[in-house]
C-alpha positions in Angstrom: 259.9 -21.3 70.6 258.7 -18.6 72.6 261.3 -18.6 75.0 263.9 -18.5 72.0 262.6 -15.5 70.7 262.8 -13.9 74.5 266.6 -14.3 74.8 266.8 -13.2 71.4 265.0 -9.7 72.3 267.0 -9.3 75.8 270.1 -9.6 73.5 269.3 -7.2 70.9 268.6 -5.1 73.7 271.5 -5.0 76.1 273.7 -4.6 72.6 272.0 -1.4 71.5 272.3 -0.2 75.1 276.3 -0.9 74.9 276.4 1.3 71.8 274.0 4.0 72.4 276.3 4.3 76.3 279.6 4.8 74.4 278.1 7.9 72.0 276.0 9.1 75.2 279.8 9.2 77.2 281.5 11.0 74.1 282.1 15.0 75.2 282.7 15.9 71.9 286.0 16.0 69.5 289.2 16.4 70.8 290.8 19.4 71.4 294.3 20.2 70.7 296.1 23.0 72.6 297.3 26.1 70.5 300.6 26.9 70.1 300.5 29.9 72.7 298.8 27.1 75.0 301.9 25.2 74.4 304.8 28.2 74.3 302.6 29.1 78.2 303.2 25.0 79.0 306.8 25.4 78.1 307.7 28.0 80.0 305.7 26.6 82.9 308.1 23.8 82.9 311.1 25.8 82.5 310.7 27.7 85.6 309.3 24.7 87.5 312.1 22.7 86.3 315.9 23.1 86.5 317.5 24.7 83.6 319.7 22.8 81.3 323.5 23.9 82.1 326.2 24.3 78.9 329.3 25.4 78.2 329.8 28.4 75.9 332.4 31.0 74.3 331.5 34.1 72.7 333.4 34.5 69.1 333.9 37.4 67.4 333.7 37.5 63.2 337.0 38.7 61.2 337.0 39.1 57.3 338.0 35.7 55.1 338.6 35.3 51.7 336.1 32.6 50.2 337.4 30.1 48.2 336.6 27.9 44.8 338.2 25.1 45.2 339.0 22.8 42.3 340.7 19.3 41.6 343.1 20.1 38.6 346.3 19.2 37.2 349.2 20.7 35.9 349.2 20.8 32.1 352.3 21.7 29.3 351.1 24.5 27.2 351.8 22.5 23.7 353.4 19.3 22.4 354.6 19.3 18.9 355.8 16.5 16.9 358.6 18.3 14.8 358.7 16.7 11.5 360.7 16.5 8.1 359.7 18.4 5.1 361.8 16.8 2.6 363.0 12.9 2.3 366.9 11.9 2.9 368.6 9.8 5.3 369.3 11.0 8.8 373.3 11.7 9.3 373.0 13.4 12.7 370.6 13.8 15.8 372.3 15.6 18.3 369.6 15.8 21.1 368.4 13.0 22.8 365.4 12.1 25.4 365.0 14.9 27.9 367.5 17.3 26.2 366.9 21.1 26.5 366.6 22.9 23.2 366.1 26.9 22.2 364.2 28.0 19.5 366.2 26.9 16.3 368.4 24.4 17.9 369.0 21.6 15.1 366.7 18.4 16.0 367.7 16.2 13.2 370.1 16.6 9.8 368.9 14.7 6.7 371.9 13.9 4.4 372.3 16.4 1.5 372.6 14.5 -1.6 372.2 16.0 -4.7 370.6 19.1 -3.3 374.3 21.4 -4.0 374.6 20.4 -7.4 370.8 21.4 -8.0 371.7 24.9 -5.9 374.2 25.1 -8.9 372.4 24.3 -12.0 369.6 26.2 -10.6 372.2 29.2 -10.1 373.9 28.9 -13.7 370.3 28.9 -14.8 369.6 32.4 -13.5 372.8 33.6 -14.9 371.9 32.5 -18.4 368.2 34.0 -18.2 369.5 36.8 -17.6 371.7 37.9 -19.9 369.3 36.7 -22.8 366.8 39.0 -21.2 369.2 41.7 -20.7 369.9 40.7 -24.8 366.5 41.1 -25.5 366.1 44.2 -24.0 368.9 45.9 -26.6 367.8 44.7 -29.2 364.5 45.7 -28.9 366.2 49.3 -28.5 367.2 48.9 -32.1 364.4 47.7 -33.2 365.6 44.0 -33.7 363.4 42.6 -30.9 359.5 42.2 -30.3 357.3 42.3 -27.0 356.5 38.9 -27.4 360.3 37.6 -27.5 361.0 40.1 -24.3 358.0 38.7 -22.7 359.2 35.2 -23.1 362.8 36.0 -22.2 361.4 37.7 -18.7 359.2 34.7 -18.0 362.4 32.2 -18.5 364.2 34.6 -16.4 361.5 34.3 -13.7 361.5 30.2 -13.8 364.9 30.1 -13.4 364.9 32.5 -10.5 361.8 30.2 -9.0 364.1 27.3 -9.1 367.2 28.5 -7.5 364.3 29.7 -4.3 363.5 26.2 -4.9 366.7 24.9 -4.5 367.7 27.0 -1.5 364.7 25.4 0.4 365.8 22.4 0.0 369.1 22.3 1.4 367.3 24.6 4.7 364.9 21.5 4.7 367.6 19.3 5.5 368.3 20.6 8.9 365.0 19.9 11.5 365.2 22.5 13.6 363.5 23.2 17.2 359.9 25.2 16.9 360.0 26.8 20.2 362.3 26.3 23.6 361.7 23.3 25.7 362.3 20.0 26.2 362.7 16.9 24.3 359.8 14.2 25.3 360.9 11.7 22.7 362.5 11.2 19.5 361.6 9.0 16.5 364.4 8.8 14.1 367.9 7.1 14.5 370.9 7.8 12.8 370.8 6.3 9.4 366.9 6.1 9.3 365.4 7.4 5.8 362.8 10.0 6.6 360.2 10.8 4.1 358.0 14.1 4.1 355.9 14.6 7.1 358.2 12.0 9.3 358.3 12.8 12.7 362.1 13.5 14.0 361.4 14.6 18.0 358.7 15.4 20.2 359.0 18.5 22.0 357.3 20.2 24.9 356.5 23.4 26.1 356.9 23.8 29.7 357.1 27.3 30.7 354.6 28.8 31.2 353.2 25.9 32.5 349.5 25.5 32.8 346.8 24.4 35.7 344.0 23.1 34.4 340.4 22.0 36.1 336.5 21.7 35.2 334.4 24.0 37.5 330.7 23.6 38.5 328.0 25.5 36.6 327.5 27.9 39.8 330.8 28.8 40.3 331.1 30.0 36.7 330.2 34.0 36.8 331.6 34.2 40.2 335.1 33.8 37.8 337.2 36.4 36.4 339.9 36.4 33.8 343.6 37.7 35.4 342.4 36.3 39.0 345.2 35.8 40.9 345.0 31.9 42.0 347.0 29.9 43.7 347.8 26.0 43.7 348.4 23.3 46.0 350.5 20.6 44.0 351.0 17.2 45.6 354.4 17.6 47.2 353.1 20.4 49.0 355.0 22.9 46.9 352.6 26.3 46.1 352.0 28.0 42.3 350.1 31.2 41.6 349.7 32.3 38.6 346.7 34.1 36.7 343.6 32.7 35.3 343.8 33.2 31.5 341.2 31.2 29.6 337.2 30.2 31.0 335.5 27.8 28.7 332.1 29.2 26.9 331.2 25.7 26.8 330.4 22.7 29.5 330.9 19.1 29.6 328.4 17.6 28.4 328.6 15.0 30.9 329.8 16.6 33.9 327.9 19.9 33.3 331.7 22.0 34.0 333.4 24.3 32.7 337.2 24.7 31.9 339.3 26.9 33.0 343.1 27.4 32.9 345.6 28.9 34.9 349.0 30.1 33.8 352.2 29.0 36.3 355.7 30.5 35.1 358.2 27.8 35.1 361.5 29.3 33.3 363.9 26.8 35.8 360.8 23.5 34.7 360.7 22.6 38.1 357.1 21.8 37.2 356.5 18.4 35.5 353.2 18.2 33.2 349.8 15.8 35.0 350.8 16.6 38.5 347.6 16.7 41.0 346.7 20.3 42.1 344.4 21.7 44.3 343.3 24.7 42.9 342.2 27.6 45.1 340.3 30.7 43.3 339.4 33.3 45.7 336.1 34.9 44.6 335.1 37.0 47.6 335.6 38.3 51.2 333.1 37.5 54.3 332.9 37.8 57.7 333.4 34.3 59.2 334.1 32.7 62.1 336.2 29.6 62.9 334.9 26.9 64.7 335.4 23.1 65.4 333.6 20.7 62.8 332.3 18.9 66.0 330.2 21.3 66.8 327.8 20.9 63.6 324.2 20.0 63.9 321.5 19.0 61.5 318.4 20.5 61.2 315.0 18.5 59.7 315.8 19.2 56.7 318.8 18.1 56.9 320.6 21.4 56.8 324.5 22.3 58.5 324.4 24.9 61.6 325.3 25.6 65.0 323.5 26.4 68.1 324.2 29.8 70.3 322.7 31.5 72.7 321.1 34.7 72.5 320.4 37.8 74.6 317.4 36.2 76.0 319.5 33.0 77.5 317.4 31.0 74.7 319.6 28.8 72.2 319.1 29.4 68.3 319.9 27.2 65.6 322.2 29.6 63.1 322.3 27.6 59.3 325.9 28.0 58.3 328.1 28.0 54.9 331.6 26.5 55.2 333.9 29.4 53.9 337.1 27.2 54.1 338.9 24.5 56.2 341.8 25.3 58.5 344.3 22.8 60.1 342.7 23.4 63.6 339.1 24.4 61.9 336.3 25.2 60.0 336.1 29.1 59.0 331.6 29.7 58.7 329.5 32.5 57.5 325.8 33.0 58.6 326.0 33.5 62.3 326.1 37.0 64.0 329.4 39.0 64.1 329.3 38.2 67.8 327.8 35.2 68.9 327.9 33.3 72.1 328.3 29.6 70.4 327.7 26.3 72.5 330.5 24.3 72.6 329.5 21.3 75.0 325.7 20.1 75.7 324.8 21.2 72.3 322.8 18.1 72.0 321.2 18.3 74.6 319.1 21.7 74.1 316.6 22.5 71.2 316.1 26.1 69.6 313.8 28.4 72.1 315.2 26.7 75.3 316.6 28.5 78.1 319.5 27.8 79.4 322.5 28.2 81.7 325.3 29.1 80.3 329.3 28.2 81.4 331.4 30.5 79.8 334.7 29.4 78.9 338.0 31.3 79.9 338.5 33.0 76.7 339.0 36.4 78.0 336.1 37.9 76.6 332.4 39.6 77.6 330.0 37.4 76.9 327.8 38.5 73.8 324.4 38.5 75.8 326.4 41.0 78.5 327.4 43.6 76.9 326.1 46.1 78.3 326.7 44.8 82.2 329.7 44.4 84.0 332.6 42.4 83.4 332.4 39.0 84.5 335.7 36.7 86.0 335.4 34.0 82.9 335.3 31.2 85.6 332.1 32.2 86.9 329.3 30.4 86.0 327.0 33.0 84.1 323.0 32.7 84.0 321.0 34.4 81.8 317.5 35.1 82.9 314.7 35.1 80.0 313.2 38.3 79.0 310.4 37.2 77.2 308.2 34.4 77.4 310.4 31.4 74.9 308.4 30.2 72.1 307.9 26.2 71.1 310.6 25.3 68.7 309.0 24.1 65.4 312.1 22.3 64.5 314.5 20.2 66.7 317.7 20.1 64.7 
């Protein structure tokens, strides 16, 4: 027993001496270098290390038109369904299916009928109402005729009058005419076909001026004006411009858009309504540059840009905005009107890192030289740091 209780106490002991020698070794919390500790360790490395070699160009801004682009599609300015306004049976239809019509052209002829001899009843009507009131009127000079019977004899007269209008109306409402010029979409009524009131005859459409139509975004909206010249890209490659002339006042409810319209002439109707356009409102002018896609990093946050270098032989990471695409580019706004850009080894360099720098044979003075001599283009071109480079926060 007593022996148990020995080993027991040399145990206990030899653990409490384990844990009491880890917190006697301990110096203290750890200490984390500062940022200028790191920025000093940075450049340490830089000069004690070879510097990264790129290839740049330097670029030079120009002014660009910025564009809204929309996905529209052309649009006819109305379709009407001409119909009759009186009942008959149809005797003549002398358009057909893609026919051309002017304002007034006859659409459809609904048989006459009875409608003359009403014109004539109604006409020998008139002609009787008025020579009683014309009676009426002498006799009341003599004294042989009241108010009241000249009253009566003007009020026939009127009726009579009424119903000869009437009758003229009818025979006009025989004869279907065409609204407005453009073309026929479809027709309704064959030859021989008994129409009654409010029977469509043809369906025409109104093709010039011919209309672009598209839904833009909520942000775009007060950057639009009315009478902006815009232009549109149909599908066959064929080019429109035309006017904006209506903005809607009120979104989708879905999409969160607003309409807008654009007005194309089309007097020849070269333009068929529902053909896919690409429409491109010009809103302002920037200073941009054009680059190659390829050359676009991401930041952390996941944000487009470039790298360049600067003055100092240090890259920077420039955020961009795409202005517009170009067959052979990308036009950008948000770098420096000058700006030597990195165009191979861009992923290999972070922002704040020096560099040497390959310019390419583009003829011009590099944008960190310009106030040295002219360089030859195929010399290789290094840039000695001026300050001390900070630690890049970021590494796009």
């Amino acid at each position: 027993m007593r022996t148990t209780y020995i080993t027991a106490t040399v145990i206990a002991v030899l653990i409490l001496v384990w844990l009491f020698s880890g917190q006697m070794g301990d110096s203290g919390p750890v200490r984390h270098a500062t940022l200028a500790e790191q920025n000093v360790t940075v450049s340490a490395r830089h000069q004690d290390s070879e510097l990264t070699r790129v290839r740049a160009r330097v670029i030079n801004a120009s002014p660009q038109v910025q564009y809204v682009i929309l996905r529209g599609k052309t649009n006819n300015k109305r379709t009407v369904q001409v119909k009759a306004e009186t009942s008959g049976r149809i005797v003549d239809r002398p358009v057909e299916r893609g026919s051309k019509v002017a304002e007034g052209d006859v659409l459809c002829q609904i048989s006459m009928e009875d409608r003359y001899a009403s014109l004539t009843e109604s006409r020998e009507g008139v002609n009787q109402a008025t020579i009683e009131y014309e009676g009426s009127i002498k006799l009341k000079e003599r004294g042989f005729q009241s108010d009241t019977a000249i009253a009566q004899a003007k009020a026939k007269l009127a009726s009579a009058q009424a119903r000869l209008e009437r009758s003229k109306l009818e025979i006009q409402r025989t004869t279907v005419r065409a609204p407005f010029d453009g073309v026929v979409e479809d027709v309704h009524q064959e030859i021989g076909d008994y129409v009654a009131p409010g029977a469509t005859c043809v369906t025409v459409v109104d093709l010039d001026p011919m209309l672009l139509v598209g839904q833009v975004a909520e942000k775009d909206v007060p950057r639009l004006k009315m009478d902006l010249p815009v232009t549109g890209v149909l599908s066959d490659g064929r080019e429109v411009e035309g006017p904006i002339t209506f903005i809607g006042q009120q979104s989708d409810p879905a999409t969160r858009t607003y309409p807008v319209e654009i007005q194309i002439p089309n007097p020849e109707y070269t333009l068929r309504s529902g053909l896919t356009t690409q429409i491109r409102i010009p809103v302002r002018e920037v200073m941009a540059q054009k680059i190659s896609p390829a050359l676009f990093a991401l930041n952390d946050a996941g944000e487009i840009g470039v790298r360049t270098v600067n003055e100092n032989g240090a890259v920077v990471f420039h955020l961009v905005q795409i202005v517009r695409e170009a067959p052979d580019g990308v036009w950008v706004s948000g770098l420096p009107d000058v700006a030597t850009l990195i165009t191979v080894g861009q992923e290999l360099v972070i922002p704040g890192e020096i560099v040497e720098v390959d310019y390419e044979a583009t003829g011009e003075m590099p944008a960190s030289a310009a106030d040295e001599a002219v360089q030859s283009p195929s010399d290789a071109a290094i840039i000695e740091p001026i300050s001390t480079p900070t630690l890049a926060a970021t590494s796009p």
